[in-house]
N, C-alpha and C positions, 0 to 999 in steps of 0.2 A: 821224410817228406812223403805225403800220401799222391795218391796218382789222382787228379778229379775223375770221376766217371763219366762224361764222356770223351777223357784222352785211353781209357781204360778199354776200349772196341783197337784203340790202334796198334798198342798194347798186344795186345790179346797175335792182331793181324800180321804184328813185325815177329812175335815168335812162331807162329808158321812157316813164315819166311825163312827164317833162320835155321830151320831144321830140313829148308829142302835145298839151301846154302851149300851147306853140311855136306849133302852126300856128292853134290856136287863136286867141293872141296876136295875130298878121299879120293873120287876118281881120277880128279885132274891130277893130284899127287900120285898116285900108283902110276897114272899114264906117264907121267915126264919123268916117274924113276926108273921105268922100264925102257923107256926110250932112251933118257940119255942119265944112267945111273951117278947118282951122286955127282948131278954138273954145277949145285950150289956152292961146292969146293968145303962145304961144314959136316960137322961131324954127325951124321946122321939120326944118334941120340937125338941130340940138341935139338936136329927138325923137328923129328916124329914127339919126341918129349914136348916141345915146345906148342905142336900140332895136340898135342892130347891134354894138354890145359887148356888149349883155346877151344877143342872140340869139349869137353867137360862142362868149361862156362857156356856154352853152349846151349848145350843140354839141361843145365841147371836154368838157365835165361827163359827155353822152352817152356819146361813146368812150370817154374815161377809164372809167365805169362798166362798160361791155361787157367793155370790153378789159384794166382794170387795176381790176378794185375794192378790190385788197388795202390800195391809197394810197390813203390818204385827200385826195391832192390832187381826185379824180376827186369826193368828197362835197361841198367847196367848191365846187368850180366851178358843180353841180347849184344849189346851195343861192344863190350868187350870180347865178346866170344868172337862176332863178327868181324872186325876190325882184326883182329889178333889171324884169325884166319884168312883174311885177305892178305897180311903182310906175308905170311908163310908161302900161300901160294904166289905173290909175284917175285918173293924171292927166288922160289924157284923156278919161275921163268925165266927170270932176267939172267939165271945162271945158264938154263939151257941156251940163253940164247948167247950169252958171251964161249957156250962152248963150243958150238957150231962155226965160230968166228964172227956175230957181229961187232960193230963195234960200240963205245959208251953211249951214243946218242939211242942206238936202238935198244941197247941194253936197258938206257934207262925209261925209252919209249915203255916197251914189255911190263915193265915194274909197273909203271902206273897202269897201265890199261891191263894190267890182270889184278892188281894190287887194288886199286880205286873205283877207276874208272867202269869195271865194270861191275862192280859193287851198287857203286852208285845209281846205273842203269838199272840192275837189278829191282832196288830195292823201290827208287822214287818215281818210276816210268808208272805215269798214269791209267796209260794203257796198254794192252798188251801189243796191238800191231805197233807203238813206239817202241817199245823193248825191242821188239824180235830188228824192228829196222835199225833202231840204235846199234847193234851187234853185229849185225851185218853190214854197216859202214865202219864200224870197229875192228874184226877181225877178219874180213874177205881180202882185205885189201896185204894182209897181212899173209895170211893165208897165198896169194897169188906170188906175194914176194916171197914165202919159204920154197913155194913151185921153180920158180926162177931163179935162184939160187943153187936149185940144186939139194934141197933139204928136204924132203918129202916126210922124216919125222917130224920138225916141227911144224908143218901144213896138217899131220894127221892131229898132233898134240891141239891146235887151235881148231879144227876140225872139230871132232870131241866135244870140247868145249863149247862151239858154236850149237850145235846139232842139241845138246843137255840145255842151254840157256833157253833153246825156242822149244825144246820139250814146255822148258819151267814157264817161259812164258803165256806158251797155251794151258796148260795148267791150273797158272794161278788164279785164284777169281778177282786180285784186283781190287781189295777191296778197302785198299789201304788210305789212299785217296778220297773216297766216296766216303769214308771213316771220318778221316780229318775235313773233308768240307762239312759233314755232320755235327764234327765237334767246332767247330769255326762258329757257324748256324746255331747249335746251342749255345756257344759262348755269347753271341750277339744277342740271341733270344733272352739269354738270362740276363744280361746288362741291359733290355728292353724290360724286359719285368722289374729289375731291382729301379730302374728309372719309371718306371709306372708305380710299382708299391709305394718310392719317394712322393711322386707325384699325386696318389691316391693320400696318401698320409696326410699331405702338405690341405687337397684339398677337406678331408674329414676335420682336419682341425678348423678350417675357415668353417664348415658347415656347423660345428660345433659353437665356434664362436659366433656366427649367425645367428644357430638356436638359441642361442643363450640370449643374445641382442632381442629378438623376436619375442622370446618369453619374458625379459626383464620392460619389454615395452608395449607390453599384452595387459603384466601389471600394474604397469604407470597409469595403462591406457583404464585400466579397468577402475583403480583408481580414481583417475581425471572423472567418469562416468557416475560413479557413486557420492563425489561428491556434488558434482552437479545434481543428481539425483537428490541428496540430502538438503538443498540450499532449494530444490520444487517442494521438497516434500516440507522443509521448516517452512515457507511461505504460505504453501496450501495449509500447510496445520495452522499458520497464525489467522490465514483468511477465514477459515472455517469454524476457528474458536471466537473467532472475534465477535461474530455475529449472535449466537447466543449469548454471550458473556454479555452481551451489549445489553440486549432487551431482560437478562435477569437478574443487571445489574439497574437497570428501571425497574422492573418488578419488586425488587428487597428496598429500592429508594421509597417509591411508594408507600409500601407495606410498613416501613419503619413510621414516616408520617402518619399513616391511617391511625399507627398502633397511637400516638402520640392523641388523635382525636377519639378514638375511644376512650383512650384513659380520661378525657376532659367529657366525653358523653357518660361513662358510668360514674363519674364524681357528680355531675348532676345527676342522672336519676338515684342514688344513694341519699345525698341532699333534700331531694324530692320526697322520698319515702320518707324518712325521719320527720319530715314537716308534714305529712300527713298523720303518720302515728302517733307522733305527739299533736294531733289535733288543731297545730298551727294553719292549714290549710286544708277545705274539701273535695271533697272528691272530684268535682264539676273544675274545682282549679287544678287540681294536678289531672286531670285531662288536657286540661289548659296547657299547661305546660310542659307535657309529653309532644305536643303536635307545635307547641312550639319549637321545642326541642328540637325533633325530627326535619321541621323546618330550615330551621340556620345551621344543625350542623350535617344535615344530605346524609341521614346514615343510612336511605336505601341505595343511594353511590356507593358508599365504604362496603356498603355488603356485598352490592353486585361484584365492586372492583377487586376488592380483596381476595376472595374467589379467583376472579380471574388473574389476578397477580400471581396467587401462587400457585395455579395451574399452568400459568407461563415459565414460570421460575422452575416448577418441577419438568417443563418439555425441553426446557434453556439446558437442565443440567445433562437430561437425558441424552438432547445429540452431543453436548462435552462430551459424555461417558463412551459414546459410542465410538465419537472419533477417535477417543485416545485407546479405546478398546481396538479400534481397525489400526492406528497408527501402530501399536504392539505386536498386532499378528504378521502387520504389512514389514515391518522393521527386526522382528524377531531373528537372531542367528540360530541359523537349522544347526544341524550337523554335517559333518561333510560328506556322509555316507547319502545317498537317496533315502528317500523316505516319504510314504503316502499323503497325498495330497489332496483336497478336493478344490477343483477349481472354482467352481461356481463361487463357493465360500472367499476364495481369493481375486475374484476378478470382482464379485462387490463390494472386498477390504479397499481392493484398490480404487474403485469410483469413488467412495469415501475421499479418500487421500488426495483426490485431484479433481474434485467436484470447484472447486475455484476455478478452475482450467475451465470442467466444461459448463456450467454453468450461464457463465457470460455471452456461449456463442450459440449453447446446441441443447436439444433435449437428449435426453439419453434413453432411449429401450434396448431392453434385452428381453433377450430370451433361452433362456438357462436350461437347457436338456438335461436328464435324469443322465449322470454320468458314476462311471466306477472309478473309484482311488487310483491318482495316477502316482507309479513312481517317480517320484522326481525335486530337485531342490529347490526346494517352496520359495523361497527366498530369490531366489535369481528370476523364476516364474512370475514373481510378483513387480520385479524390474522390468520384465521384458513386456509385460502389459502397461503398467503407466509409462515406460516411453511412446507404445505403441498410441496410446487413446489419448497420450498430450500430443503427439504430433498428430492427429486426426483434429483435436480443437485448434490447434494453428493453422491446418491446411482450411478450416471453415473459418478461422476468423482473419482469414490474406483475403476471403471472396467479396468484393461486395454486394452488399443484401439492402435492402431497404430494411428500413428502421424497428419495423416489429417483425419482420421475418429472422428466425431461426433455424440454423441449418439442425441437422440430425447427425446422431452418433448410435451405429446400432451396433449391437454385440450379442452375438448366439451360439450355444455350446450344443454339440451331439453327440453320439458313440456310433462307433464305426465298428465291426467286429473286431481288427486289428487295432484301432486307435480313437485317441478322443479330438477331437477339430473344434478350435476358436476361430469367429471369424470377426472380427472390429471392421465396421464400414465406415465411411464418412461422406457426408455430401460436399467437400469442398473442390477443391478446384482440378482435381486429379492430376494425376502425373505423367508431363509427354513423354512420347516413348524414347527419344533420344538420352534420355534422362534414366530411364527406369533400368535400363543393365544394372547402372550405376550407383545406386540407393543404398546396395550394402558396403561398398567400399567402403574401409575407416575413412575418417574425417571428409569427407564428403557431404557437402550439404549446398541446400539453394537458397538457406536463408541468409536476411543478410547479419553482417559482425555482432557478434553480440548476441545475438537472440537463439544461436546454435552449435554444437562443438561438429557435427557429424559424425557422431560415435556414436550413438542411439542404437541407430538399426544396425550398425556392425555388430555392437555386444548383444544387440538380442539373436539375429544369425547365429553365433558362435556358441550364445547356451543352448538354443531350441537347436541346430543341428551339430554341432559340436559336443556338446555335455549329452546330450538327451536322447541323440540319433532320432531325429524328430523331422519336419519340415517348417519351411518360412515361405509360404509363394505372396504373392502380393499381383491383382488385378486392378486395373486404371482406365480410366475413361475421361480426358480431358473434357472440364466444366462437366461431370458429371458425380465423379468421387473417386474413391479408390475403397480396394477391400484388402486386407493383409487376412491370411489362413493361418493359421497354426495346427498342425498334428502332431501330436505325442502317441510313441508308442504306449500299449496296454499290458 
């Protein structure tokens, strides 16, 4: 068995004790063999031998403590030496005192209160004026009865004895006690920490499992958001292709008829010529019949319009090309690392992509400042704008306007030495202030079912100042508008 280290200070305090026991011990045996020689009635070997094993362990108990208090061999030997010495010396009291003439009651008084009792004092008295008082309600009273008696050696023999104990107990510092409430204090301390480490543990796993809850519904959330996203962005693609596809799908209608009346206008002038060549008809008649021609079948219409058919047809394909060239950039997966950006180039993919949005309600200006490559995930950049300038065409299209008025949607980029700054205005109906703490909570929203998840401006928050180390402020002016900022660092 090992000793814990803090029973190992008490340890250490009880073999001090034990060595000033000790000398105690010897004296009081020379004293009462000198006084009343051999009144034990035993064979004096037997004491002294007996006495020289217990002083040994002793001795052995001391070092051990000094030098090894971790073992508890070093606490036995204390506790054996000591014991072993106290029975010695109250045997031989209890003989001096049967030799004097007491009788068995006193006799066996003597034994314990030399033997025990004041061992016990000794060792466990808290403090030292308890000791010294202990011992003086123990052996005075004793003492006045060897006087009266008529025994003046045994008054001297507990004399001695009394006089070396309040030596020892001014002496000793005492420190035995202050030891053990120490190690009491540690023990409670440490079964205080081991029920906190539990308690810490218990909670790091909830926090853990938290995290994980918070992250697995960050992703859901993120999720939920891009699909939404992708069901604005397939319906702005369908609005926005539809409408060229429309008119150059009139264009090629056209154009295929026209071709159909050409083909019946160059079958006659071919017919025409042959009947002149061969002489069938003169000249003054195939005049005739060029301006007839020209007449019934309008072919300064088929020229004008054909022209313009396929210059509609060529503009029809061109915004196709373009949106599905912006739907590519706008839609493209980056990489997951940061990587250079231009905004301007991005925040015109995205008007592309959600020009059905504002169309309907607002004119759009910008104003694009000369900016430097930002690092940053183009991609998620490109999300956090089309939430931002579709929820500006909603908050203009909740206002009422009269019928040819148009709100505005303006959007301006600068460099800042530290950072680049987007700002999207809107003229709609601005946001009370009771309201505006509010706007980045997830799912939070003022629209009504259906028309909003409130996750919008949560995920744009979390990339612009979460991914980016960026900012999101956003200014309001009921019936006025509102302006959201953006700044990314440079």
């Amino acid at each position: 068995m090992t000793v814990t280290r803090g029973d190992q200070l008490a340890v250490v305090e009880l073999g001090k004790r034990s060595m000033a026991g000790t000398f105690g011990h010897v004296l009081m045996l020379l004293t009462a063999q000198l006084l009343a020689p051999n009144a034990h009635a035993l064979p004096l070997a037997l004491v002294w031998g007996w006495f020289g094993v217990m002083l040994v362990a002793r001795l052995a108990g001391y070092h051990f403590a000094l030098h090894h208090p971790e073992r508890s061999v070093s606490l036995w030997l204390v506790a054996l030496g000591s014991i072993g010495c106290n029975l010695v010396w109250g045997m031989v009291t209890a003989g001096v005192a049967h030799k004097v003439g007491y009788g068995l009651p006193m006799v066996t008084y003597f034994a314990f209160l030399c033997g025990i009792a004041s061992a016990s004092v000794n060792a466990l008295a808290p403090k030292a004026w308890l000791q010294r008082s202990a011992f003086v309600l123990l052996l005075v009273p004793t003492m006045i009865l060897g006087l009266v008696d008529g025994m003046p050696a045994f008054t001297l023999l507990f004399g001695i004895f009394l006089v070396f104990s309040w030596f020892l107990g001014t002496a000793a510092t005492r420190d035995f006690w202050t030891t053990a409430r120490a190690n009491a204090q540690l023990r409670v301390y440490a079964a205080d920490q081991e029920r906190a480490a539990l308690a810490a543990a218990a909670m790091n796993a909830q926090l853990r499992d938290e995290t994980a809850h918070r992250l697995q519904m960050e992703v859901e959330l993120r999720q939920a958001q891009k699909l939404e996203a992708i069901g604005r962005l397939a319906a702005g693609i369908a609005h926005e292709i539809n409408t060229p596809v429309q008119f150059v799908t009139d264009s090629c209608t056209f154009i295929s008829e026209a071709t159909s009346d050409v083909d019946a206008i160059l079958a006659e002038y071919h017919a025409m010529l042959d009947d002149l060549a061969r002489g069938r008809i003169t000249g003054e008649q195939a005049l005739a019949r060029e301006a007839e021609l020209e007449s019934t079948r309008d072919i300064t219409f088929l020229r004008e319009n054909l022209r313009e058919s396929a210059a509609r047809s060529l503009d029809g394909l061109a915004r196709v090309t373009k949106i599905v060239r912006a739907t590519k950039e706008f839609a493209a997966q980056r990489a997951r690392a940061k990587a250079p950006a231009n905004l301007n180039s991005a925040i015109e993919t995205t008007l592309v992509i959600c020009r059905h949005e504002t169309d309907a309600v607002a004119d759009v200006e910008t104003e694009l400042g000369s900016l430097p490559a930002v690092m940053c995930h183009g991609d998620e950049l490109n999300q956090v704008f089309l939430n931002i300038i579709v929820n500006a065409a909603y908050a203009i299209g909740d206002v009422a306007r009269a019928p040819a008025t148009r709100g505005k949607i303006r959007i301006k980029t600068w460099a800042t030495n530290d950072a680049v700054k987007v700002a999207i205005s809107d003229t709609g109906g601005g946001i009370s202030p009771e309201v505006l703490d509010k706007i980045f909570d997830p799912f939070f929203t003022t629209k009504p079912v259906g028309k909003g998840s409130g996750q919008g401006l949560s995920i744009a928050r979390s990339i612009i100042v979460g991914k980016h180390g960026g900012t999101l402020d956003v200014a309001s002016d009921v019936g006025v508008g509102t302006t959201f900022t953006i700044g990314l660092p440079v």
